[in-house]
NUSE-676023 format. One line per field, with one value per residue (C-alpha): residue number from 1; residue in one letter; chain; x, y, z. Coordinates in steps of 0.5 Angstrom, whole numbers. Layout:
BEGIN
vokol	[NUM  ...]
fido	[A  ...]
pase	[A  ...]
east	[X  ...]
north	[Y  ...]
up	[Z  ...]
This chain:
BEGIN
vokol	[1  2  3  4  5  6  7  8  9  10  11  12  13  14  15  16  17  18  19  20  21  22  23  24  25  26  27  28  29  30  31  32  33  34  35  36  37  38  39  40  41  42  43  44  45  46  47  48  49  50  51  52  53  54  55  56  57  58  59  60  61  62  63  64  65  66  67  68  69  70  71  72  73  74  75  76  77  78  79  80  81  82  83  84  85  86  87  88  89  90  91  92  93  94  95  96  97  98  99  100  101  102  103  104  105  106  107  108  109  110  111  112  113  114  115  116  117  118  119  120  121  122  123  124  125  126  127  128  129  130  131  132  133  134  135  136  137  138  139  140  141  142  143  144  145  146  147  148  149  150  151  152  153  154  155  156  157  158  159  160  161  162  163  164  165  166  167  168  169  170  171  172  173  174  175  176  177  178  179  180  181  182  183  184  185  186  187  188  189  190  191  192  193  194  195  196  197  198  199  200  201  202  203  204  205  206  207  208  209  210  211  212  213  214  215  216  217  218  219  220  221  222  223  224  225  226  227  228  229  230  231  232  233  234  235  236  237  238  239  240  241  242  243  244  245  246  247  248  249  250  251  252  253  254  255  256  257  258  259  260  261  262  263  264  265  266  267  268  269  270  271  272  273  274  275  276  277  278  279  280  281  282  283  284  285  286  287  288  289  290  291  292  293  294  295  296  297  298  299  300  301  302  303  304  305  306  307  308  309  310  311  312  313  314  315  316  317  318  319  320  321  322  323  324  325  326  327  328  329  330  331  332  333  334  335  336  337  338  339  340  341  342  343  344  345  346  347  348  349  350  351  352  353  354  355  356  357  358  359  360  361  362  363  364  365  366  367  368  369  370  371  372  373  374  375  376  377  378  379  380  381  382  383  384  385  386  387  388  389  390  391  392  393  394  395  396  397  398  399  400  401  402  403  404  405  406  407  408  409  410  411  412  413  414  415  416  417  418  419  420  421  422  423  424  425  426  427  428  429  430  431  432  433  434  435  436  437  438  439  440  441  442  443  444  445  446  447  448  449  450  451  452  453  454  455  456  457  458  459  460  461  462  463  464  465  466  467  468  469  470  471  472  473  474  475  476]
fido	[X  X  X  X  X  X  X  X  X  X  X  X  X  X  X  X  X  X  X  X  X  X  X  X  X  X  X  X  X  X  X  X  X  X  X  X  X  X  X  X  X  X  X  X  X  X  X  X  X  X  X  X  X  X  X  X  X  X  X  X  X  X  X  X  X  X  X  X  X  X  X  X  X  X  X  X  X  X  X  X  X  X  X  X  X  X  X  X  X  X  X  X  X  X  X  X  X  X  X  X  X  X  X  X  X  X  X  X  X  X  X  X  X  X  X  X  X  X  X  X  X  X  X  X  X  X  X  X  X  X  X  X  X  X  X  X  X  X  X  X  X  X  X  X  X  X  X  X  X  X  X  X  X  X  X  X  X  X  X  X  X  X  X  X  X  X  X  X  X  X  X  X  X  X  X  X  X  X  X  X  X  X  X  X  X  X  X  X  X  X  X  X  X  X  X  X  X  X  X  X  X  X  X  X  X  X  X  X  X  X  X  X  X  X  X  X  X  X  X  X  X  X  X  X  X  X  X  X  X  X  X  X  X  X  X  X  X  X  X  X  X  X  X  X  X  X  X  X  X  X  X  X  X  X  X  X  X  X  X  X  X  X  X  X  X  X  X  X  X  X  X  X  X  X  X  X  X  X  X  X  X  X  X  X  X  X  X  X  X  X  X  X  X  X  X  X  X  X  X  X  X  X  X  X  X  X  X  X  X  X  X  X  X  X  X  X  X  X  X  X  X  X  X  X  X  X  X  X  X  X  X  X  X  X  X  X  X  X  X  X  X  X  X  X  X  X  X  X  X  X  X  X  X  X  X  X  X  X  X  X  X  X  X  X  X  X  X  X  X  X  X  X  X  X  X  X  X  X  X  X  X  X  X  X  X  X  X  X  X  X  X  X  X  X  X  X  X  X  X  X  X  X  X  X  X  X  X  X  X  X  X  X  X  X  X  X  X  X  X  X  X  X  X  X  X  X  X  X  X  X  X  X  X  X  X  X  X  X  X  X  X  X  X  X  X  X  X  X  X  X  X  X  X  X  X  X  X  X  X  X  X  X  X  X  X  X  X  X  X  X  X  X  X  X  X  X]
pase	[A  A  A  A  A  A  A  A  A  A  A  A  A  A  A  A  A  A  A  A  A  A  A  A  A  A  A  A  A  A  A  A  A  A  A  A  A  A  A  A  A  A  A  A  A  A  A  A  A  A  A  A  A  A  A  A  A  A  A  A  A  A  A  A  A  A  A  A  A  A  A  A  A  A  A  A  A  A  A  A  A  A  A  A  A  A  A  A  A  A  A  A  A  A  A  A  A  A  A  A  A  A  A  A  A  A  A  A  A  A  A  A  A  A  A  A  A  A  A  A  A  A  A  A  A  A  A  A  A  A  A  A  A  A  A  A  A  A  A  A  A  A  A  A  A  A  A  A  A  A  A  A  A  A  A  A  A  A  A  A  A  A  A  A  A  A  A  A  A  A  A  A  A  A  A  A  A  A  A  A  A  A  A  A  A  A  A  A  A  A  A  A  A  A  A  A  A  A  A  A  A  A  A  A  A  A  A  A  A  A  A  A  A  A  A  A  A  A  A  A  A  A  A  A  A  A  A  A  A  A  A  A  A  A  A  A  A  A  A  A  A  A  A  A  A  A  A  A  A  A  A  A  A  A  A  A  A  A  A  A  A  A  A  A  A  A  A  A  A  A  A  A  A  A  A  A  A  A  A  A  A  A  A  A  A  A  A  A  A  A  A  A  A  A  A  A  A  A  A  A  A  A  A  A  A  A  A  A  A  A  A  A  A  A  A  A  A  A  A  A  A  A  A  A  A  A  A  A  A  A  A  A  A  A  A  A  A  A  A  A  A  A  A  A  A  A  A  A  A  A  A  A  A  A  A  A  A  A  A  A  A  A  A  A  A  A  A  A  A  A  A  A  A  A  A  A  A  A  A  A  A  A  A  A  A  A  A  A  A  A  A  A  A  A  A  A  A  A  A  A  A  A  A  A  A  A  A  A  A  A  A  A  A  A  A  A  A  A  A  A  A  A  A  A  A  A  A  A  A  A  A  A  A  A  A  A  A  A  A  A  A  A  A  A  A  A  A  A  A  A  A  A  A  A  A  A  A  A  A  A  A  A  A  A  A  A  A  A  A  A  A  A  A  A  A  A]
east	[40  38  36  38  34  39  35  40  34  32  25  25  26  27  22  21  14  2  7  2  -3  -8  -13  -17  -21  -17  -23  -30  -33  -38  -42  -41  -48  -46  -45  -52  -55  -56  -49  -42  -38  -31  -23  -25  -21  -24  -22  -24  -31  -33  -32  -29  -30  -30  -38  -41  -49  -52  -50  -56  -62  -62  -55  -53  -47  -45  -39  -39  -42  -47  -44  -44  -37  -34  -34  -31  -36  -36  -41  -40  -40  -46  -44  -39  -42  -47  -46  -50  -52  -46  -44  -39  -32  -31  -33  -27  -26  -29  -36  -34  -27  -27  -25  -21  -18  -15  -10  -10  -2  -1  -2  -9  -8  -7  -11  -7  -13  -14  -17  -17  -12  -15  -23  -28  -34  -30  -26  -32  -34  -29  -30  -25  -18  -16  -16  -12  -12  -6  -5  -8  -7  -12  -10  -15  -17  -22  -28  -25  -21  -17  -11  -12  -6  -2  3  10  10  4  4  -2  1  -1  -4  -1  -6  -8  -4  -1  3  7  6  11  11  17  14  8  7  2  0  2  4  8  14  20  15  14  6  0  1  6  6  12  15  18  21  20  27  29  22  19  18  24  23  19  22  18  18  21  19  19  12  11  8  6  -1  -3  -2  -7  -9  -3  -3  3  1  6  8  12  8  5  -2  -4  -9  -6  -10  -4  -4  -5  -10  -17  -20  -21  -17  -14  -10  -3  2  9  14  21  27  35  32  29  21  19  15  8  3  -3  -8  -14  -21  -26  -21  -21  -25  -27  -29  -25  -23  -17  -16  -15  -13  -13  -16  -11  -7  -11  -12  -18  -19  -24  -23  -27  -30  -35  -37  -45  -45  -43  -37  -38  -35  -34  -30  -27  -25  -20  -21  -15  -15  -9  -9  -5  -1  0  3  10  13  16  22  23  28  29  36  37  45  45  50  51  51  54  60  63  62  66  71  76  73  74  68  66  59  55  48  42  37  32  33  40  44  50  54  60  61  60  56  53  48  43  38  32  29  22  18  16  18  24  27  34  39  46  50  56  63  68  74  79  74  71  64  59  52  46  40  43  39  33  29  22  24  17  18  13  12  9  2  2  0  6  9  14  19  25  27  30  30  31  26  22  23  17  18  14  10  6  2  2  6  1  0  -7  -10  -17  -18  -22  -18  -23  -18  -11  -11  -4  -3  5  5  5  -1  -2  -5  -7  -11  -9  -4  1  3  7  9  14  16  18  21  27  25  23  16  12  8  2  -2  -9  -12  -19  -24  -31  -35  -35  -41  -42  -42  -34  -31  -23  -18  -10  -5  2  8  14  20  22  28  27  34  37  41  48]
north	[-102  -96  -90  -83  -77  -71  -65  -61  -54  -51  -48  -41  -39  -31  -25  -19  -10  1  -7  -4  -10  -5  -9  -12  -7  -6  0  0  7  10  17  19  21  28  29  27  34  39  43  42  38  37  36  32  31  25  28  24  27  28  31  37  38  44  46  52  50  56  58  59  60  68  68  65  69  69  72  77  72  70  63  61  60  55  55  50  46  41  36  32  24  19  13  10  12  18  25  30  37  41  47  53  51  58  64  67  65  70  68  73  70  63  58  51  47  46  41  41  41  33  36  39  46  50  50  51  54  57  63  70  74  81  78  84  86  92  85  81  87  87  85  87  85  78  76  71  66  65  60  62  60  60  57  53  56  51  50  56  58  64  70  69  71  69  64  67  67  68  73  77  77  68  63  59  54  47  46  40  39  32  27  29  36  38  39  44  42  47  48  54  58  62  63  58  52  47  48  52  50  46  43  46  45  48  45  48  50  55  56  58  55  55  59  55  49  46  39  38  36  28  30  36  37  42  42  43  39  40  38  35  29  27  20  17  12  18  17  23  23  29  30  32  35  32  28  21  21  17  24  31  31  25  22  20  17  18  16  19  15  17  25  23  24  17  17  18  12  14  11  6  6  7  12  15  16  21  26  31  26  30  31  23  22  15  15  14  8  4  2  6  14  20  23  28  27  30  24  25  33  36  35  30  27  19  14  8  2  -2  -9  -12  -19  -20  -26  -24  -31  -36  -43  -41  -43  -51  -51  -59  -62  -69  -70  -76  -79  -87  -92  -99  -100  -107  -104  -101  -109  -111  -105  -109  -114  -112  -111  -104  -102  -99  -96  -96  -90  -92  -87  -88  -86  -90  -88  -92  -92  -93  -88  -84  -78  -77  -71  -74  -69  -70  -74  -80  -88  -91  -97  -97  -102  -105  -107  -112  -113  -117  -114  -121  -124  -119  -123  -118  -120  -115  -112  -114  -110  -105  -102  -97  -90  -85  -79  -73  -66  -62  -61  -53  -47  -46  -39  -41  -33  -31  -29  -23  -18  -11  -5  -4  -10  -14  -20  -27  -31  -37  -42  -48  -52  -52  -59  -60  -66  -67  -59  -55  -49  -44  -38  -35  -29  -25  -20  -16  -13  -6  -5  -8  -15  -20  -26  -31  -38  -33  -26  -21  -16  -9  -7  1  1  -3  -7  -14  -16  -22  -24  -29  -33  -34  -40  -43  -48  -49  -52  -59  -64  -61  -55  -53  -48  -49  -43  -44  -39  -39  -34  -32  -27  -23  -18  -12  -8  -2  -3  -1]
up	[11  15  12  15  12  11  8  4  3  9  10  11  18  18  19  16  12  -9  -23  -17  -18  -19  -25  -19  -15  -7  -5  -3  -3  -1  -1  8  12  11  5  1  1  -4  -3  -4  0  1  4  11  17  22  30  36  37  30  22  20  13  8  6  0  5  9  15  17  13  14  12  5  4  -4  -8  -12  -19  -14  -13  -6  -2  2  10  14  18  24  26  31  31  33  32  26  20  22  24  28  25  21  25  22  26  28  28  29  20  15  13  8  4  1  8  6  4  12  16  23  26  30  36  34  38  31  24  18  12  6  5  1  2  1  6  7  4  0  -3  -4  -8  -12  -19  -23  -18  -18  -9  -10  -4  2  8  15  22  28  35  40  45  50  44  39  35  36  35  27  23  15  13  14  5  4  -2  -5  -12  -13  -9  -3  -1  -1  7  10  16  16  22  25  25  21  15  11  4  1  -8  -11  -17  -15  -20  -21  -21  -27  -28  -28  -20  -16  -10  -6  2  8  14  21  23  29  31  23  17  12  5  1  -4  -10  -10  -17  -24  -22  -18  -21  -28  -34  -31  -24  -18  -12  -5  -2  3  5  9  16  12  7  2  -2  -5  -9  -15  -21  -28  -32  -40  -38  -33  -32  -33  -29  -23  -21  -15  -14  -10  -10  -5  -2  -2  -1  -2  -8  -10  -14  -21  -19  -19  -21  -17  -18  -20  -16  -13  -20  -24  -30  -26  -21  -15  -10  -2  -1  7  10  18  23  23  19  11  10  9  5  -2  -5  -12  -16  -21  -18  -21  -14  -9  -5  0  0  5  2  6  4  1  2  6  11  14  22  21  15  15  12  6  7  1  0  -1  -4  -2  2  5  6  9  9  18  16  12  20  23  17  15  14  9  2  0  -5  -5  -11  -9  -15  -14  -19  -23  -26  -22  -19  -13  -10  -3  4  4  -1  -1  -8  -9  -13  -18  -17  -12  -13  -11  -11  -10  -7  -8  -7  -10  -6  -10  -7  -9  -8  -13  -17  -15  -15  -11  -14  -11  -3  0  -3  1  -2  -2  -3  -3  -3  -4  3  3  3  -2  -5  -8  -13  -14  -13  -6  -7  -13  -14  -15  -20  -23  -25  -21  -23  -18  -19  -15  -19  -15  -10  -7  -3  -5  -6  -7  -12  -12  -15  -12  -11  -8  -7  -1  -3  4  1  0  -7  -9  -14  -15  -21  -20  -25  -23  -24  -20  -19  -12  -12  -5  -2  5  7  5  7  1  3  -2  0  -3  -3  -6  -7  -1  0  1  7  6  8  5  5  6  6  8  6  7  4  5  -1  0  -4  -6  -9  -15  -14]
């Protein structure tokens, strides 16, 4: 008897892009060089040449300028970079800003050419004065010229009678987001947006009760990716202020995720920002008494290429090559796959539930003497799962849906396997050989599982690498 392998499943062979799995950390933070003194640090944006950042230090030690209860007031500061993690001395931006109002927090437009900040809207030594009239802060906007910055002038609604503060220009430049509470919000402040249209920006438009709260929401930074971060005071968090993601899907904002720890703790932590293009960025958090800023770097482990995910089938089709000789012959064939299954027929094709071995028999009967001539030929059939890490999910879902995936069919023989770490391709992870997960965005993502053991006898330690395409849908 010959044997023909025909595989019913097929590996998969298509290509596809934070329950968050927040239980297990993702970040590693870490105070910046700048920010170890004695002042308040706070809001910092990295440039090519250096850090921006928003400071209550000295400008110089003849001029500590104080508001009117003697507290020092924020400057917005530049120091140039030394190396990856050390900057030089901090400077002010400009001297064009007020030193005597409030400067910050800021944003930069894509271009660099123009800064948006906050300040006080009433500035001078008379408005310092002043104790008894609330100056209540606006959005300013500076151009670049050469190494200053210039032709100073207020946002378009700015209005003296609340705070407009807290800007940020999207990526592409067609969007400011900025806090206030100004009325028609949901809060004590609400995160508003205007577009850029016609050459100004809109009339400005509250982002809705799904963001905003009763409470306060501050500091808004909306990611390229379109994801909006912002700090929020509201019942439920870890303490303090505390940072939140929310994504925009179909013209909806999507419930807040709270993010994890050590991003949140139980102090104020806010201005969250990634660097450019990477997975890493800055916060701010007064968890050491003072405001300081920190970096975070993400701990999240991607492997540039995985093994992909080999689905076996233990499907099987045989034929009796004799019978084609012979087709004239009345003879019936019956095939014995050892696990007590019968088929009759020239050919025949038979999916084993499981691996393992198999005897493969058959049977002749002569249907002109009904003679039956048992076990005529047999051959040994192993069968073997495929030597891999093994993601065991479904392969489309829907969002927010908790999905399980799970790693116990993984088959390397004569492995320890001390690890099962799981990347999601959306920012999020997991480690266990069970899990679940929800995706709150539609898309294709390619979800790999890392595995590894303890070293062996010589000291080697095994690593294996498996992916697999999980489509995420809308419910209709």
């Amino acid at each position: 008897m010959q044997k023909k392998i025909f595989i019913l499943l097929v590996s998969l062979a298509v290509l596809v892009p934070f329950a968050r799995a927040q239980e297990h950390e993702i970040y590693k933070i870490e105070k910046i060089s700048i920010s170890l003194g004695q002042y308040n640090d706070m809001i910092s944006v990295l440039t090519e040449d250096g850090i921006v950042f928003c400071s209550d230090r000295r400008i110089s030690i003849l001029n500590d300028v104080r508001s009117f209860d003697r507290s020092r007031m924020y400057n917005i500061f530049f120091a140039a970079k030394k190396d990856s993690i050390e900057f030089g001395k901090a400077r002010t931006l400009s001297d064009n800003f007020s030193p005597l109002a409030n400067e910050g927090p800021f944003c930069f437009t894509p271009d660099g050419k123009q800064i948006y900040y906050t300040s006080n809207v009433e500035q001078g030594k008379e408005a310092l004065k002043r104790s008894g009239k609330k100056n209540n802060m606006g959005i300013f906007i500076a151009d670049k010229d050469g190494d200053e910055w210039t032709n100073v002038r207020p946002f378009l609604h700015n209005d003296p009678l609340w705070n407009v503060a807290h800007p940020f220009i999207s990526s592409d430049g067609k969007y400011l987001f900025f806090a206030s509470d100004t009325p028609g919000g949901f809060g004590k402040a609400d995160i508003w947006y205007c577009e850029w249209m016609r050459g100004q920006w809109t009339l400005p438009i509250n982002l809705g009760p799904e963001v905003n709260s009763p409470d306060s929401e501050l500091f808004p930074y909306f990611s390229p990716t379109q994801d909006l971060y912002f700090a929020s005071d509201k019942a439920g968090g870890i303490g303090g202020l505390d940072l939140y993601s929310s994504s925009l899907r179909y013209g909806e904002w999507k419930a807040p995720i709270i993010m994890p720890e050590p991003i949140n703790s139980s102090a104020d932590d806010f201005g969250f920002i990634f660097k450019e293009g990477t997975a890493d960025g800055l916060f701010t958090s007064n968890r050491d008494r003072s405001d300081d800023i920190y970096g975070f770097t993400s701990l999240i482990i991607r492997k540039n290429s995985c093994d992909t995910l080999v689905m076996d089938s233990f499907c099987y089709e045989f034929w009796e090559t004799n019978a084609v000789k012979f087709d004239s012959m009345p003879f019936e064939y019956e095939w014995d796959f050892d696990d007590g299954t019968l088929v009759r027929g020239v050919r025949a094709e038979h999916c084993f539930k499981e691996p393992g071995q198999y005897l493969v028999k058959l049977n002749v009967v002569n249907l002109i003497t009904g003679e039956q001539e048992k076990n005529k030929k047999n051959e040994l059939v192993v069968i073997e799962r495929t030597v891999q890490a093994f993601i065991n999910s479904p392969d489309t879902c829907y969002i927010d849906e908790a999905v399980d995936f799970d790693a116990a069919m993984t088959n390397l023989p004569g492995w320890d396997i001390t690890k099962y770490y799981w990347n999601f391709d959306d920012g999020t992870i997991s480690q266990g050989v069970e899990t679940k997960k929800v995706f709150s965005k539609a898309g294709t993502y390619l979800v790999q599982l890392i595995v590894s053991a303890d070293p062996d006898e010589k000291g080697i330690m095994r690593e294996a690498c498996v992916s697999k395409i999980i489509v995420v849908q809308e419910r209709q």
